[in-house]
Structure formats: C-alpha cells, structure tokens
C-alpha positions, 0 to 999 in steps of 0.5 A: 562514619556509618552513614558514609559507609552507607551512602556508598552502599546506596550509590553502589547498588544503585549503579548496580542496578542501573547498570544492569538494567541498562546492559540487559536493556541494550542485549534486548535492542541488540535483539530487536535490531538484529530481528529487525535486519533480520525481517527486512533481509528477508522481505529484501530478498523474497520482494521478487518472489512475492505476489504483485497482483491478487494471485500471480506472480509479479512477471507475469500480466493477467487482466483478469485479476486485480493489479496491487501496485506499489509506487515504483510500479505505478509510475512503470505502468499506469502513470507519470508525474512532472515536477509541476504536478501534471499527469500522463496515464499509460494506459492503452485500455481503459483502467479503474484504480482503487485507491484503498487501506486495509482497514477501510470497512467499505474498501473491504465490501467494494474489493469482491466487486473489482474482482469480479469486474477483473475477471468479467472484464479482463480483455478489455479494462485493467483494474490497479489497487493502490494502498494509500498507506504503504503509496501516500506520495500517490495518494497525494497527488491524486488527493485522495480525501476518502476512501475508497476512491476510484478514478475512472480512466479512459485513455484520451480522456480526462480522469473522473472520480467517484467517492464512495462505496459503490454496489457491483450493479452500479460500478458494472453501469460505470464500466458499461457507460464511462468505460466501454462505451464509445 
C-alpha cells in the first residue's frame, strides 16, 4: 500500500513539474512570438523610412553614393531575368555591382574605394551593392563563388567579372579603361 500511495506521489510531482515547465516554457514563446511580431510589424512599417543607398533615403537617386539594393529593386533598376536564365541590364550608364557579405574582411577593405569612386564618378558610373546573403537568388544567377565580386557593365556590352579584392589605384584603371573609355 505504501509503495502505491508512493508511486502516485512520484507521477503526481512528476506531472507537476512538467507541467509547469512546459506552461512556463509556452509563456516564454508566447513572448518570443509576440517580440518576434513585434520587430517585423516595425521593420514592416518603417521599410519605407529606411535608407536604401549609403546616406539617402530610398526617393531619392544620388550617383554619388553607393546604391545598396535589395532584389525587388535590382530587378526595378539594374536588371531583369527570363525563365531561361538570360539577363538584360537597364542601365544607361555604366555601372559597377559589388556583390558583398558583411562579414567578408576583403569586402569590408574594398567598400571605402567604391565610395570614393561613387562620389569621384557620380555623373558618369552607378555603383550598386548587393548583399548576397539578404539577395542569394541574384547571387545565384550571377553565380557568385567569391567574394567580393564585381561585375563591370557597360551598356551594349557583355558583363566582365573581377574576383577579388582590388587596391583604389587598380579599380580606378577599371573605371578609366572598361568603363569610361570609348
């Protein structure tokens, strides 16, 4: 008799405990959703407050900084895919996209010089950096292996690719020779 009266007490406490660790467990979710629904309500609504491009509100088109571009406004701005895979640039300037992560070292080192060409350069290239975590789908189509990447294009003309980190001295020569040049 003990030892039932026993093992009741057991598989009480133990559903007890339980119990209690699972309904505090679900307030705890409950939390972390509702912070969850939260954070996104507000990246919802201030999407369109944010800056789009280093420095300037989403409105607005100022060459002379560095377009940071999302892919819904890729595909707007700078290019179109077909179902076959093809690509059309819209540009009608010579352009420079930056394919980058933010925790790639040598992405981090070539940023400052594509800063600087934007604003060197800003009535005659466009400079466009794509993250290629938060854009994949363009990372894939482009197939980006390394970073950083840039894809040089000149409008009428096929895409070149460099690979690599590269010195201000040498991507200015890029721009000079593959961009500006007739």
């Amino acid at each position: 008799m003990n030892s039932v009266r026993l093992l009741s007490v057991i598989v009480f406490s133990t559903a007890l405990f339980f119990s209690g660790c699972s309904s505090r467990h679900a307030s705890s979710n409950d939390a972390e959703t509702e912070d969850a629904a939260t954070q996104q309500q507000e990246e919802t609504t201030s999407e369109d407050e944010q800056p789009n491009m280093i420095g300037l509100p989403k409105q607005e088109t100022d060459f002379s900084k560095v377009q940071v571009v999302d892919e819904k406004r890729f595909m707007e701005e700078v290019c179109e895919f077909d179902d076959a895979g093809r690509y059309g640039f819209k540009c009608t300037r010579p352009i420079i996209i930056d394919f980058t992560a933010g925790w790639c070292g040598w992405c981090t080192k070539l940023s400052p010089h594509l800063v600087d060409m934007a604003q060197k350069y800003s009535d005659q290239i466009a400079i466009y950096k794509v993250d290629v975590e938060k854009c994949p789908n363009i990372a894939q189509r482009f197939n980006i292996q390394g970073l950083p990447t840039l894809i040089i294009v000149k409008p009428h003309k096929q895409p070149e690719r460099i690979e690599g980190y590269v010195d201000k001295d040498k991507l200015e020569k890029i721009i000079q020779n593959k961009l500006l040049s007739e």
